[in-house]
Structure formats: structure tokens, C-alpha cells
C-alpha positions in Angstrom: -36.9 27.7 3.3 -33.7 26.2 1.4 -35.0 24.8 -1.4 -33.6 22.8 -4.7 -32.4 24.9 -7.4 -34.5 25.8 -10.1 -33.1 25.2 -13.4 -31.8 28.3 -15.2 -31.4 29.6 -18.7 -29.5 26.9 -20.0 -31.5 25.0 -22.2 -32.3 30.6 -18.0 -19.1 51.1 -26.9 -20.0 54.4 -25.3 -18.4 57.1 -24.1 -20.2 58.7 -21.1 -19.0 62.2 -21.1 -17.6 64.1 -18.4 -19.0 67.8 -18.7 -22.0 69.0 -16.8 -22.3 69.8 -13.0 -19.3 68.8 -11.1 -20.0 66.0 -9.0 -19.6 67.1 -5.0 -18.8 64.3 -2.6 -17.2 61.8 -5.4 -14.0 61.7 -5.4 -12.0 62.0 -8.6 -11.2 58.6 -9.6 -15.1 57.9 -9.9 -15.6 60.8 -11.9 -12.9 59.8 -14.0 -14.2 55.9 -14.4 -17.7 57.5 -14.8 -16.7 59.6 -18.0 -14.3 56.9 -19.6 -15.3 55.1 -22.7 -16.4 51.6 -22.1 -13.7 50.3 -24.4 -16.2 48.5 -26.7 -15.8 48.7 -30.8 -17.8 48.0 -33.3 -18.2 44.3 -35.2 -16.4 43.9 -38.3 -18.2 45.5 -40.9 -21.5 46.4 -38.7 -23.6 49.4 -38.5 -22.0 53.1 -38.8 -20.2 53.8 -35.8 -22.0 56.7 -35.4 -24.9 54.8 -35.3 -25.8 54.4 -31.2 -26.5 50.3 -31.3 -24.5 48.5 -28.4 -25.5 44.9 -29.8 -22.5 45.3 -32.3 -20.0 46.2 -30.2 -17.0 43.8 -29.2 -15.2 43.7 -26.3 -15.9 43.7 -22.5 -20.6 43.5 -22.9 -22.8 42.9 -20.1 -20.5 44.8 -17.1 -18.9 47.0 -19.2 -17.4 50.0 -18.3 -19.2 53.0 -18.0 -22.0 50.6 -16.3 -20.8 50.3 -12.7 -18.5 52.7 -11.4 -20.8 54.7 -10.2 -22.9 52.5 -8.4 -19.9 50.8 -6.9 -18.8 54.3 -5.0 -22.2 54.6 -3.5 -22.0 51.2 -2.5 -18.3 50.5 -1.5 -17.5 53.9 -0.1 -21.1 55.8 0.5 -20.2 58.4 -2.0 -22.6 60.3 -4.0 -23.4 63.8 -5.6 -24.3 66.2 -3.3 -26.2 68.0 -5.1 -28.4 67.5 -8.3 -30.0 69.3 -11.0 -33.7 69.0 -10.9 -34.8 68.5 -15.2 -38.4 69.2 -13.8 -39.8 66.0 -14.9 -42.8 64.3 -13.2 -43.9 60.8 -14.2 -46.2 58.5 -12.8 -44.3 56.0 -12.3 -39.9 55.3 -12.4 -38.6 52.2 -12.9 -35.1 51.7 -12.0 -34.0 48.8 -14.4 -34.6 48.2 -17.7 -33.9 44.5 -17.8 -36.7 41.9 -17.5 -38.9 43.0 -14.2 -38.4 46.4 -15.3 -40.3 45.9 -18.8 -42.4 43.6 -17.7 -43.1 46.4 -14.4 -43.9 49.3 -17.4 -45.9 46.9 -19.4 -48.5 45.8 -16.8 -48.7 49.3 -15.6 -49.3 51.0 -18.5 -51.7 48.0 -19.3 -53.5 48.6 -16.2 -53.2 52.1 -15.8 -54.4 53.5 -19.8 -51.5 54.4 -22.7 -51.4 58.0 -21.6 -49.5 57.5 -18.0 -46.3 58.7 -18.1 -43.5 56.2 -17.5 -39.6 56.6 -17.5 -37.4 53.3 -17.2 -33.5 54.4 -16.0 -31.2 51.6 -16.6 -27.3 51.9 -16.0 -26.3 49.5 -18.9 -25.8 51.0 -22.8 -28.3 48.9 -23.6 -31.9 47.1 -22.1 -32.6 43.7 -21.3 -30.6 43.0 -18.2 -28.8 40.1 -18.4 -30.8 39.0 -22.1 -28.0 40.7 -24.0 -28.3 40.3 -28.4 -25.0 40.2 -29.4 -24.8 40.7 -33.6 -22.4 40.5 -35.9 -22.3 41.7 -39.6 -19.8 40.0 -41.8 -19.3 39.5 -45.8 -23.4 41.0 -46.2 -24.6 38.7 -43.5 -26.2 39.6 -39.8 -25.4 36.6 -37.7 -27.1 36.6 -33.9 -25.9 34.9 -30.8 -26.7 35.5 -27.2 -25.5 36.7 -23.9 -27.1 36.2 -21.3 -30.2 34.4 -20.5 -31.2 32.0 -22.9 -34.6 30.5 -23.3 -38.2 30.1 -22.5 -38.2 27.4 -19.8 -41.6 25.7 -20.0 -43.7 28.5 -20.8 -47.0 26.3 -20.3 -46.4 26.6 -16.9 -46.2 30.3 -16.4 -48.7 32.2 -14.1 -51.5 33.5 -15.5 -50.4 36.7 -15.4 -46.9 35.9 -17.1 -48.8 33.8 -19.3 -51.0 36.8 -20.6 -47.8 39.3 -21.3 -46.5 36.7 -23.4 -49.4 36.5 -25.0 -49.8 40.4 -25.4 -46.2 40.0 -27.3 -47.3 37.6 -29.7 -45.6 34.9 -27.8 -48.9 32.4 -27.8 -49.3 28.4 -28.2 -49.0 28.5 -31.2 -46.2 30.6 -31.8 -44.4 28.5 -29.3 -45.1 25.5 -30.9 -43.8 27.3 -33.9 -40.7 27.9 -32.3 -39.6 24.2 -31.5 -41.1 23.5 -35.3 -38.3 26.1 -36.5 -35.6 24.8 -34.3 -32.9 22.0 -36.0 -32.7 18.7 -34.5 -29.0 18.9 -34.1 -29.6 22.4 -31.5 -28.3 20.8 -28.1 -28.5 24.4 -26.8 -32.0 24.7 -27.5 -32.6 21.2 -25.9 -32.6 19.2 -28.5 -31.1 16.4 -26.2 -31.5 13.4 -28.4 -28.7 15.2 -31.1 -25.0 14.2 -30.9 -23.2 16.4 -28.6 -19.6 15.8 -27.6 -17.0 16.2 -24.4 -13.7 17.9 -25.2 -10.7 17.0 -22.2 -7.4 18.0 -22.1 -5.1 15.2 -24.1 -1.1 15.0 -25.2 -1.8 17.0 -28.4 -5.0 19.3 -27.9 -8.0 18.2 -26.6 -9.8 14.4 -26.9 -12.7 15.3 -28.6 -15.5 12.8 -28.1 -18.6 12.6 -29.8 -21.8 11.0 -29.9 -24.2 12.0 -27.1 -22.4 12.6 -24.0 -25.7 13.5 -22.1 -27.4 10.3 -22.7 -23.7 8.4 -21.6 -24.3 10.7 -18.3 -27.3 8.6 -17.9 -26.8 5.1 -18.9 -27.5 5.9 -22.5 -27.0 3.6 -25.5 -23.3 3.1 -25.5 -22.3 4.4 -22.6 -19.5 2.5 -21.3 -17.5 2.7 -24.7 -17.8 6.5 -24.6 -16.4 6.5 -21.1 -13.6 3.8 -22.6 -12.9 6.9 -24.6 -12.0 10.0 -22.2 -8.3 10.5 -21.4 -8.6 9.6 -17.9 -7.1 6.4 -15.4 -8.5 3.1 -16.3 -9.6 2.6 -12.9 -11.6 6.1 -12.6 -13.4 4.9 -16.0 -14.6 1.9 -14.3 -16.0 4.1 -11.8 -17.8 6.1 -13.9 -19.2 3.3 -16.0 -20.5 1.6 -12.9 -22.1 5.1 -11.5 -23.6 6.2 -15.0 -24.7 2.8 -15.6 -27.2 2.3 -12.6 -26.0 -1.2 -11.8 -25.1 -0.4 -8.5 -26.3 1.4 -5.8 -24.1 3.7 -4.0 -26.2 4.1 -1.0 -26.3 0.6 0.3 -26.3 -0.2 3.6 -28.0 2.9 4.8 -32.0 2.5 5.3 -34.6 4.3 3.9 -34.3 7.6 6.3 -30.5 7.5 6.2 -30.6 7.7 2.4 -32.9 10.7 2.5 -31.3 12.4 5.1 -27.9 11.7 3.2 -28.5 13.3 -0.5 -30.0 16.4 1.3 -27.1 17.2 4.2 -24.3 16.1 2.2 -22.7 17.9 -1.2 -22.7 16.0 -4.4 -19.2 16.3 -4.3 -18.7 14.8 -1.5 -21.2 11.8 -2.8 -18.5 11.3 -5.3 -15.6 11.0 -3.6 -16.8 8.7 -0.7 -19.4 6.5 -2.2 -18.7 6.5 -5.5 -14.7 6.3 -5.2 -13.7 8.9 -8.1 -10.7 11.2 -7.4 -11.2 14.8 -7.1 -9.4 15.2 -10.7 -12.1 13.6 -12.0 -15.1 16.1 -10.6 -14.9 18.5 -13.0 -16.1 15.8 -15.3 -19.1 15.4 -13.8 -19.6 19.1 -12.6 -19.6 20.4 -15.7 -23.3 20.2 -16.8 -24.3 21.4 -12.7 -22.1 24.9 -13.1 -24.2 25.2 -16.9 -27.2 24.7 -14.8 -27.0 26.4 -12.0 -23.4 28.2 -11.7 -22.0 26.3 -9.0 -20.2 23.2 -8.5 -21.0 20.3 -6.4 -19.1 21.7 -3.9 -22.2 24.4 -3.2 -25.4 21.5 -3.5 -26.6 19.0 -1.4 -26.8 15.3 -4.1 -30.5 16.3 -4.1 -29.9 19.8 -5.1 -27.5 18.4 -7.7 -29.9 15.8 -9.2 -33.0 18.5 -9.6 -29.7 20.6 -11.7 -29.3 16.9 -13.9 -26.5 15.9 -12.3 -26.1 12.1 -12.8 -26.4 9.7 -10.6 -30.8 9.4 -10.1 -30.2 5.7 -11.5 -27.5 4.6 -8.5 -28.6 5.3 -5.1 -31.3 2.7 -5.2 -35.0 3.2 -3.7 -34.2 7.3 -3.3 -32.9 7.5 -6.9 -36.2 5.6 -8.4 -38.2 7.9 -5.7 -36.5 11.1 -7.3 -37.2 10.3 -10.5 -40.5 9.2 -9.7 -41.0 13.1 -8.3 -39.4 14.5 -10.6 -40.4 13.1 -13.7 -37.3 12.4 -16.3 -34.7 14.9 -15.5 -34.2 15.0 -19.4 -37.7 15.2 -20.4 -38.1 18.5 -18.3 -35.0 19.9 -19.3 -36.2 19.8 -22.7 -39.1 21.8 -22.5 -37.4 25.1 -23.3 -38.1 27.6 -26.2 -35.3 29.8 -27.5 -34.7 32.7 -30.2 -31.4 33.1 -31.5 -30.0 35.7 -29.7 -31.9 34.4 -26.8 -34.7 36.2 -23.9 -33.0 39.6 -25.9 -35.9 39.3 -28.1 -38.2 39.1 -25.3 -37.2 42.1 -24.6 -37.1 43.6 -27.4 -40.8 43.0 -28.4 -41.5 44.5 -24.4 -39.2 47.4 -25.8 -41.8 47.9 -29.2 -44.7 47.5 -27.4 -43.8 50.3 -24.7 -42.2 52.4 -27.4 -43.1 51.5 -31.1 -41.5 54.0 -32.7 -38.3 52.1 -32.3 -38.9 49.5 -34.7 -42.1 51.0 -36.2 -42.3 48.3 -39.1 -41.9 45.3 -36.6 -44.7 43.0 -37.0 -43.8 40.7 -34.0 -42.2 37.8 -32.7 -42.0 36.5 -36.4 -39.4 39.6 -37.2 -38.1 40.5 -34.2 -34.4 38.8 -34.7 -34.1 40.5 -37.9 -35.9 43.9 -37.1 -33.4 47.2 -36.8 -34.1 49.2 -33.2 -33.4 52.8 -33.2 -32.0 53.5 -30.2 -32.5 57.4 -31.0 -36.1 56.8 -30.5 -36.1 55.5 -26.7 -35.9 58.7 -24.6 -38.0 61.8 -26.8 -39.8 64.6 -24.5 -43.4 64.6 -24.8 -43.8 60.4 -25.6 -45.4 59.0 -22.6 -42.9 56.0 -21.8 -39.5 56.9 -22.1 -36.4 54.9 -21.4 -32.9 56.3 -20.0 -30.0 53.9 -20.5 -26.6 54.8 -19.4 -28.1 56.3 -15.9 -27.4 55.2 -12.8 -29.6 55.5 -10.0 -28.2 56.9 -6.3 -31.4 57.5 -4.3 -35.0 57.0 -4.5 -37.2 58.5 -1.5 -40.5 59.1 -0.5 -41.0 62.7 -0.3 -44.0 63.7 2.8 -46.0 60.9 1.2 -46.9 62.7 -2.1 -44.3 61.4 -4.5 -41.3 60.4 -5.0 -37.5 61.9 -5.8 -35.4 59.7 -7.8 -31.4 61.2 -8.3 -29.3 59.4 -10.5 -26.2 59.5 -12.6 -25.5 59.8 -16.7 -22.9 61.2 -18.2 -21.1 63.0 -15.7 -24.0 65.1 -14.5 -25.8 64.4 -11.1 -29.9 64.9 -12.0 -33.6 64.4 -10.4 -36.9 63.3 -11.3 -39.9 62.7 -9.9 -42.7 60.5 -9.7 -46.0 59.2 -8.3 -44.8 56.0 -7.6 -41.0 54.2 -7.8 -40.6 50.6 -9.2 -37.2 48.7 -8.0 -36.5 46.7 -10.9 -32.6 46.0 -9.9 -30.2 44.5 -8.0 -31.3 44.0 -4.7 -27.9 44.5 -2.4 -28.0 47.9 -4.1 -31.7 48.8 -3.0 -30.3 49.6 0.7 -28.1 51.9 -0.9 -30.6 53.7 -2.0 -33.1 54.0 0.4 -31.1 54.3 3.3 -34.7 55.1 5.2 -36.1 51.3 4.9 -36.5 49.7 8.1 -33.1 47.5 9.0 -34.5 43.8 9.1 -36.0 44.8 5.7 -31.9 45.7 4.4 -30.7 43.0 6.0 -33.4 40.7 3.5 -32.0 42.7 0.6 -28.6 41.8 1.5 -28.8 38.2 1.9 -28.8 36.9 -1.3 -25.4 36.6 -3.3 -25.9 36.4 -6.9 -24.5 33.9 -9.1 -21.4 35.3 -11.8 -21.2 34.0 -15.4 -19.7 35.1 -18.6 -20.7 34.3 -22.3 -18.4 34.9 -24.9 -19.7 35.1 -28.5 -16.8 34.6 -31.3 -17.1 35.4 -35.2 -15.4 32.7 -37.1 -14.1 33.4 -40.6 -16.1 29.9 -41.2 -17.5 27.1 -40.2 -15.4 24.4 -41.5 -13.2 23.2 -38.3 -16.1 22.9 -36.3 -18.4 21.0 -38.5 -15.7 18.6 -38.4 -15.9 18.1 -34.7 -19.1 16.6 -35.7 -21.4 17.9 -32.7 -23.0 21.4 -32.2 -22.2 21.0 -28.7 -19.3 20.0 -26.4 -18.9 20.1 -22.7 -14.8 21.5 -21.9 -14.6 20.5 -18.2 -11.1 21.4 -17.5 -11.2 24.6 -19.6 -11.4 28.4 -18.4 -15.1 28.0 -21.0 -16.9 24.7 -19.4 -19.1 24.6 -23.1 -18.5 25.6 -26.6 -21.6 25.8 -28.7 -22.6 27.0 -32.2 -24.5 29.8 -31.4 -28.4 29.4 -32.3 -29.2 28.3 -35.4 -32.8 28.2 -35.6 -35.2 30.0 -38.2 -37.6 32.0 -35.1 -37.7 35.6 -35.6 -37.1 35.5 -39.3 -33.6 34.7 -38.9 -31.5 33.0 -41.1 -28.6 31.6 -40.0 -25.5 30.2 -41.5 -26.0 27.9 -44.8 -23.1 25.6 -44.5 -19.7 25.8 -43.5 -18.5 28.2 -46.0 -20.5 30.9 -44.3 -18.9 32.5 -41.2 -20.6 31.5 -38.2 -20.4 32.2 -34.5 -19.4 30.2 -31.1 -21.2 30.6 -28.2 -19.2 30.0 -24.5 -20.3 29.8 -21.1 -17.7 30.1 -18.1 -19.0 29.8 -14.3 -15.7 31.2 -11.7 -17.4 28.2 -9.2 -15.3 25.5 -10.2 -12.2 25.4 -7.6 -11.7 23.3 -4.4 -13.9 22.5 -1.8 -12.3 25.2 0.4 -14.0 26.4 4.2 -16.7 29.3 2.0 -20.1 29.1 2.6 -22.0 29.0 -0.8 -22.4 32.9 -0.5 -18.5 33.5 0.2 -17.7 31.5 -2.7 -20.0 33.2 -5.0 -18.7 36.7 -3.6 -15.4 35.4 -4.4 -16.6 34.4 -8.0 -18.1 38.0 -9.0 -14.6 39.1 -7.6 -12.6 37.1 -10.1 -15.3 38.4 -13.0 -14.5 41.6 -12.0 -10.9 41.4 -11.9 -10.4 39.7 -15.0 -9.6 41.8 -18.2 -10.6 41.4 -21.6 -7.6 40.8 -23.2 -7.4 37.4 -20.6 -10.7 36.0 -21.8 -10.0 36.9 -25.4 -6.2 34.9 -24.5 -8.4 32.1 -23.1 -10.7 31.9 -25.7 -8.3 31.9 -28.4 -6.2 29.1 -26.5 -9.2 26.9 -25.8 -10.5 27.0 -29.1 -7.5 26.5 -30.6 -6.8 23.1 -28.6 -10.7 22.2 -29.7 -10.3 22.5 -33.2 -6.5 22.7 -33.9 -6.6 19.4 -35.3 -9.4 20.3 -38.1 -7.1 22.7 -39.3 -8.4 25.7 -36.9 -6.1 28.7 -36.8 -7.4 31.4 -34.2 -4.7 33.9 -35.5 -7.1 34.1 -39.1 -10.1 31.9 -38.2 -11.3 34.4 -35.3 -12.7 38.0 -36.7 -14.0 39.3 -33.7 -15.1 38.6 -29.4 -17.5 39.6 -27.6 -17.1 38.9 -23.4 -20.4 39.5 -22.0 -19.6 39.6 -18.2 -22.3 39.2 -15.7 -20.9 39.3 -12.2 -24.7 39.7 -10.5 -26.3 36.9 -12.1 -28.9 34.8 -11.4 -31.1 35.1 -8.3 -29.5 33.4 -5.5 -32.1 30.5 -4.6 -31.3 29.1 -0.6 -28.7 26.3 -0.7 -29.5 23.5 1.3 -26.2 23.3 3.0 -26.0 27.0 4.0 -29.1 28.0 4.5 -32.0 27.5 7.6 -35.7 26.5 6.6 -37.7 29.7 7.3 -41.2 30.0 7.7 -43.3 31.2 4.9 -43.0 34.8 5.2 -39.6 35.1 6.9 -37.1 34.2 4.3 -34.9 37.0 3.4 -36.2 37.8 -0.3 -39.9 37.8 1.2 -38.8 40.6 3.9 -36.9 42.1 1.9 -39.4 42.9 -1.1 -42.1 44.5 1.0 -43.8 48.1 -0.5 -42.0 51.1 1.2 -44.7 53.5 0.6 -44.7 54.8 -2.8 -41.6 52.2 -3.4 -42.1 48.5 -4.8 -38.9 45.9 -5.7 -39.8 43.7 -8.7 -36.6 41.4 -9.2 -35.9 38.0 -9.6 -34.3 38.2 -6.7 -37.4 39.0 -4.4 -38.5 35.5 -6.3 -35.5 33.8 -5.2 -35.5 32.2 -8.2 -33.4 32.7 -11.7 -36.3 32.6 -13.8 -37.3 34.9 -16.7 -41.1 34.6 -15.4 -40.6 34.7 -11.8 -39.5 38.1 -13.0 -42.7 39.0 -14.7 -44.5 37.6 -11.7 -42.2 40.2 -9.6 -43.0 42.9 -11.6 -46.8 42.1 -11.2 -47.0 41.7 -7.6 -45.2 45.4 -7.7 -47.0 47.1 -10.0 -50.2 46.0 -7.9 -49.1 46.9 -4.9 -48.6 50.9 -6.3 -51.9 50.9 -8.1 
């Protein structure tokens, strides 16, 4: 059941305190790393710091400390509490994961169920959402919003009917959509506005060769093309490559017949396509795997040329009849990429309005989707005794079992004390290599599903510029940096949805978005699994102050020329690290075809009694509705 790779979200601090009942069986490092601050601070000049609200803080987001010590010893090294503190709470229903499936998971329930059933959502993070993290800054009187995490609304026509109706139950309807791409500027590459100028940054003598125009249409065989290629810093010769390969005047697969070609673009990497049929040198990848890792987080290395086509690699206009056959399937790659939605601080108001809706006294005077950007949450307001969904952050879950058929214990983690509740019924809204790890009882074929699956790392890095004036002058809102540690440098969102208002010029301060995927490197002798392994193990072991030195660096060699100086220009960083990213979806090169019913993330997900898994991972695919589709099929299977 390998499949192509779905496209993702492209276009897809708190101290935890150590008092409370000692913690038998850990050992004392983890109780340590459990109680230590995350090492977040606040934005310049944002809320009170007294003031619990995790989207302002700076630093290491998304994995931060605090979020995954805990977990780790369970998993790593089997240790947990021995004992635990029961707080004598019942609920009908636990959801472990407050991220996307989990919202969606308390939504249809309660939906289904009636208001009054009692719900509880337990989420390890400091703040909801999963990987749709807000990041916000507040500078000279003005809130500016970027995102991340996941991104945008990927052809929300075509959601189930079910997804279809939570949007709707939001406020996220046709019309409101069609609102959305209404309120977005022409000039947002980042929300898929294709057909604006967007620009490729590489490595020259004196800072980077900036060049503008529209690089993705060049990709292509766009208007132009070959004098953009003229342009890049790179061997004559390996220019005349490109030009031939974007250019569609040639095809690459000649000489092989019909079946050969087939069998060719979906046994061999893209990478590989590269080097020995289209001739370019393995310095000149990166160049072409830049918009594949934005995509899908790996390189061509990873995908089979049909894999790296469905991702928009290029090359659908030079293998002849296949490439024509491809995009006869497929539609144009560009046209389906552009069908995405986006708020500006991304799916994080997605789930905030799921947040309001379960809990409204949170952001009691929110109207909807049309103030959601700009409305204030209070976090104070998520977990109060008595209000019939409540929501836990900062809790780690260590076990969930069935209890003689009549309910269910779930033991978890938060702020240094080991505690218990129970429930009716158990929702898995998380990671799913952690799920055997916490129900040791489930039948073995069904761990080994849950383990299959290697997630794919990213980080986005938000930056707060004192202004906008360097990187107007670049003359794009959006450059590809195939060489750098960041492989894009956006301005972060700068459309009106929400009620938010963005920057006014370049006198205002603004904000950078960047995406970096660790799947770049060599070929190497990893399967697509090891490699990812290998990635979330660089994300990992990474510190702050190296992306903030890499960010700084990189930015600096972008706009250095324009009169950019990081040392004054740069007020503040946010690294939002995401080490368990998207869903892994089957690579073609790794991976068997199973039968329908037998690949990994269908075993794994089955109900275990009064326990359902709603990820995106039982979906094997990295999509923001596959998880509401998740959380449906879970939700029906406990009621």
C-alpha cells in the first residue's frame, strides 16, 4: 500500500514545578528535566508575564522543554511513577491530545453525545493545537501573527462530509472560504498565490545571489525561464542542464518504451533521475530539492520521480508520454497546489475556534472565524471543576487501561506529581509509537502497526524585525535558500482573515517566517525511516542558541546588501521545533504494497475496548482533515 505523498501544509515559557508526590521508579534526572522551566520568555513588549499565554513566548516552541522528558523515560527506558494519586475524577470520555484529532475527537463527541457529557483533553504541550502553533508578537502597540506549524486549509471542498460539517459548525463555510482567498494579497506566495514574484536566494562571493521574478513558474518552463537560470551562481554547463530539463524540450526518458518508463519513475528516486538522465551534479540537487523537502520533508533521495512529481517537483514536462500522462492524472501540479486557504498564524486558528466552541468562556466575546486572529484566549479559563469539558495542558500521559470492562484508568504526569482519572471511554489523540507505551496490554501485531511509521521532523522559526525595509527591497515575499540551514524565508502572513491587520508598509516592524527540513544530506545506505529517525535526532540535538546563530547568519547574507543588520534589525526568535511531524505516508522505495486492511496504520488503529486512536497517523496521511476524519471514525467506534 505505498502510495504518493500527499501534499502537506505548505501552501499542511513554563515552569513545571517539582513539589507534590515523589515520583517512585523515575530516576532523578527525569524528575529534574520534568520540573525545569522550558527556557521560553516573553515577546518584546507582550502580555504581563504573569499572564499564562505560551503564544508570546520566544525561544525553543513546539518541543520545548517541559514537553517531552517525561514521555521520553517511559519510552526510552520504561520508567514511570509507581504509584499515583487518584483526584477522583470520572469523565465520559479522555482524550489524550489536544492538537487537531483531539479537538476535533471532543467536538463530534460532545456533538453527538449532548453538551452535558463530561470531557477532559490532557495534552503534554503548554499550549493546544499540536503542531498548529500561533506564534505572536507585540511590538511599538502592534500584535503581529505568524505561524508554526501547520499551515493552511488544503482544498477544503474536498473534505468528507463529516470534516466538511465541523468546519462548517466553526464558521468555516463556502462562503467564508471564499472570503478568505478574497482577503489574501496577490503578492502571498505562502498562501499560494503562485502567479506573485517569488525569488531563489544561493550562496554567492559576497552574500547570497538573490534572484527574483517567479522562480516557481522557471521550475516549470515559465515565461523567462532560461534567463532566470542564466542568473544562479552555478557552472555554465549545469545551467544548460537545467534550462533543457525545466524547459520540456527534451525528454529524459528516451529510449525506454512505454512500461519501462512507468516502471522507471516509480522504482527509481528522483535523485537519482537527476543525476543519470538528466546529467546535473549532486551540488546542484539541492536546487531542485528545495520545493520537495517544503512539501513533503524529504529529499529526493526518500521518493520515487513519481512520488516527487505528485510533491511538484519539476520535471512532468520532460519524460515524454509518462510526463503528459502524469499531468493528464493529475491535473496542473500548480493549479492544485493552489487551492489552499490560510489564516495568519495558520491551522492555530482552527484550533482555536475548536477551543471556543468546547470551552467558550475562554474567549467569551469571540464572534468567530471573522475575529479569531485578533481575539484574547484566557488560558485561566481551560481547566475549571464543575464545566463539563475541561482541558489539561502541561500533562503527560503514562498509561491508559481498560479496567474489567467498565471504564477506564488514565495516569499521567504534570508538574511533578504522578495523578489518575478515569473515564467511560479513552480517545488516543497522539503520537502513535508512544500508544504501545501506554497500553502495554494491546495485542503485539497491533504495536508492531503503531510502530511502523516514522514521522517526518521540521522546524519553523518566526523572527520580529525592527522593520520591513531590507526585505521589501528583495522585491519578493518569498525566496527559496537551497543551500541554507532554512530552505525558505517568507514574510510571515499578511492577509486581512480573522480581523487581522497586518504590517502597513515597511516602516512597521514585521515578521519572517522559516522552514528547515534535517532530510537534506547524501544519499547514504538509510531506509526512508532511518533517515527520518536520524532527522528528529538532529532536531533534538540542536540547541536554540544554534538556530538563533543560523538564523541570524542566513538572514544576514539574504539581506546584508539592503542594508540588513541582524545585530539591531532582529528584536526577537521564535524556534518552533517539531521532531514528530507529519504522518509518515508509505514510501514507494521502502515500503511493500499491502492489502487493504493490512497496512500498519490500519492494524494499528483498531478499538481496544473502551480505547480508540484518532491521529493522523492511523490516516497515514499529513493532512489537517484526515485528522478530523480520524477523530470521527474514533469517536464512533466508543459511542
Amino acid at each position: 500500500m505505498a502510495t504518493k505523498i500527499g501534499r502537506r501544509d505548505f501552501f499542511n515559557g513554563v515552569a513545571i514545578g517539582g513539589s507534590g508526590l515523589l515520583l517512585q521508579g523515575f530516576g532523578t534526572d527525569v524528575k529534574a528535566l520534568a520540573a525545569a522551566p522550558n527556557g521560553s520568555s516573553p515577546a518584546p513588549n507582550s502580555l504581563s508575564p504573569s499572564t499564562y499565554y505560551p503564544p508570546t513566548l520566544t525561544g525553543m516552541r513546539g518541543s520545548h522543554k517541559g514537553s517531552f522528558e517525561v514521555a521520553h523515560a517511559l519510552a526510552w527506558r520504561g520508567e514511570k511513577p509507581a504509584r499515583y494519586q487518584s483526584l477522583g475524577e470520572h469523565y465520559d470520555l479522555v482524550v489524550v491530545g489536544a492538537g487537531m484529532s483531539g479537538l476535533a475527537t471532543a467536538w463530534y463527541y460532545r456533538k453527538k453525545m449532548g453538551p452535558d457529557v463530561r470531557i477532559l483533553l490532557l495534552d503534554n504541550h503548554d499550549d493546544f493545537g499540536g503542531h498548529a502553533k500561533r506564534n505572536e508578537f507585540h511590538h511599538n502597540g502592534r500584535m503581529m501573527l505568524c505561524l508554526g506549524g501547520a499551515q493552511n486549509l488544503e482544498a477544503p471542498n474536498d473534505y468528507s462530509k463529516t470534516a466538511a460539517q465541523l468546519m462548517n459548525d466553526i464558521g468555516i463555510d463556502e462562503d467564508f472560504i471564499a472570503a478568505m482567498d478574497q482577503q489574501t494579497p496577490a503578492d502571498m506566495v505562502l498562501a499560494g498565490k503562485f502567479d506573485a514574484d517569488n525569488g531563489i536566494a544561493l550562496p554567492g562571493a559576497n552574500g547570497h545571489v538573490v534572484i527574483g521574478g517567479n522562480w516557481f513558474a522557471a521550475m516549470f518552463g515559465g515565461e523567462g525561464y532560461a534567463s532566470t537560470v542564466r542568473k544562479l551562481p552555478i557552472a555554465r554547463s549545469e545551467q544548460d542542464k537545467l534550462i533543457a530539463f525545466f524547459g520540456g524540450t527534451q525528454d529524459f526518458l528516451a529510449g525506454l518504451s512505454l512500461s519501462e518508463k512507468w516502471r522507471y519513475i516509480n522504482t527509481v528516486s528522483y535523485n537519482q533521475f537527476l543525476l543519470e538522465k538528466v546529467g546535473l551534479e549532486e551540488s546542484t540537487l539541492p536546487i531542485l530539492n528545495a520545493v520537495i523537502v517544503h512539501m513533503g520533508g524529504v529529499s529526493g533521495w526518500h521518493l520515487t520521480v513519481a512520488e516527487a512529481i505528485s510533491n511538484v517537483a519539476s520535471g512532468i514536462n520532460s519524460m515524454g508520454w509518462v510526463g503528459k500522462t502524469l499531468a493528464s492524472l493529475g491535473g496542473s501540479i500548480l493549479d492544485s497546489v493552489i487551492q489552499v486557504r490560510m489564516f495568519p498564524d495558520g491551522n492555530a486558528s482552527i484550533a482555536r475556534l475548536l477551543t471556543q466552541k468546547l470551552i467558550p468562556d475562554v474567549a467569551p466575546t469571540m464572534q468567530g472565524p471573522e475575529d479569531v486572529a485578533i481575539a484574547h484566549f484566557d488560558y485561566s479559563e481551560l481547566d475549571i471543576n464543575g464545566r463539563s469539558t475541561r482541558m489539561r495542558l502541561n500533562s503527560t500521559v503514562v498509561g491508559v487501561r481498560e479496567v474489567e470492562k467498565k471504564r477506564v484508568e488514565v495516569d499521567y504526569v504534570s508538574g511533578g506529581k504522578a495523578l489518575r482519572v478515569t473515564a467511560n471511554s479513552c480517545v488516543l489523540a497522539c503520537y502513535n509509537n508512544l500508544i504501545p507505551h501506554l497500553c502495554p496490554e494491546m495485542p503485539e501485531r497491533q504495536k508492531e502497526g503503531l510502530n511502523y511509521g516514522v514521522k517526518t521532523p521540521f522546524v519553523y522559526a518566526s523572527v520580529l524585525l525592527e522593520n520591513g525595509h531590507a526585505f521589501a527591497k528583495l522585491g519578493a515575499t518569498f525566496f527559496q535558500c537551497p543551500y541554507d540551514t532554512f530552505q525558505w524565508v517568507s514574510c510571515a502572513p499578511t492577509m486581512t482573515v480573522g480581523g487581522y491587520e497586518p504590517p502597513r508598509g515597511p516602516d512597521d516592524p514585521m515578521v519572517l517566517c522559516l522552514m528547515h527540513s534535517p532530510m537534506t544530506g547524501p544519499k547514504g545506505n538509510l531506509t526512508g525511516r532511518e533517515q527520518l529517525r536520524l532527522g528528529r535526532h538532529k532536531i533534538y540535538t540542536t540547541p536554540f542558541a544554534s538556530y538563533e546563530a543560523q538564523i541570524r547568519s542566513q538572514l544576514q547574507a539574504l539581506m546584508g546588501a539592503q542594508g540588513f543588520d541582524h545585530e539591531k534589525d532582529i528584536l526577537a526568535v521564535m524556534v518552533n521545533r517539531i521532531p514528530h511531524g507529519y504522518a509518515y505516508p508509505y514510501l514507494a522505495l521502502d515500503d511493500p504494497e499491502w492489502k487493504k486492511g493490512q497496512a500498519p496504520h490500519e492494524i494499528g488503529r483498531a478499538q481496544f475496548g473502551r480505547i480508540s486512536i484518532a491521529n493522523s497517523d492511523s490516516e497515514a496521511l499529513a493532512l489537517m482533515d484526515a485528522a478530523f476524519d480520524a477523530a470521527w471514525r474514533a469517536v464512533e467506534e466508543q459511542t
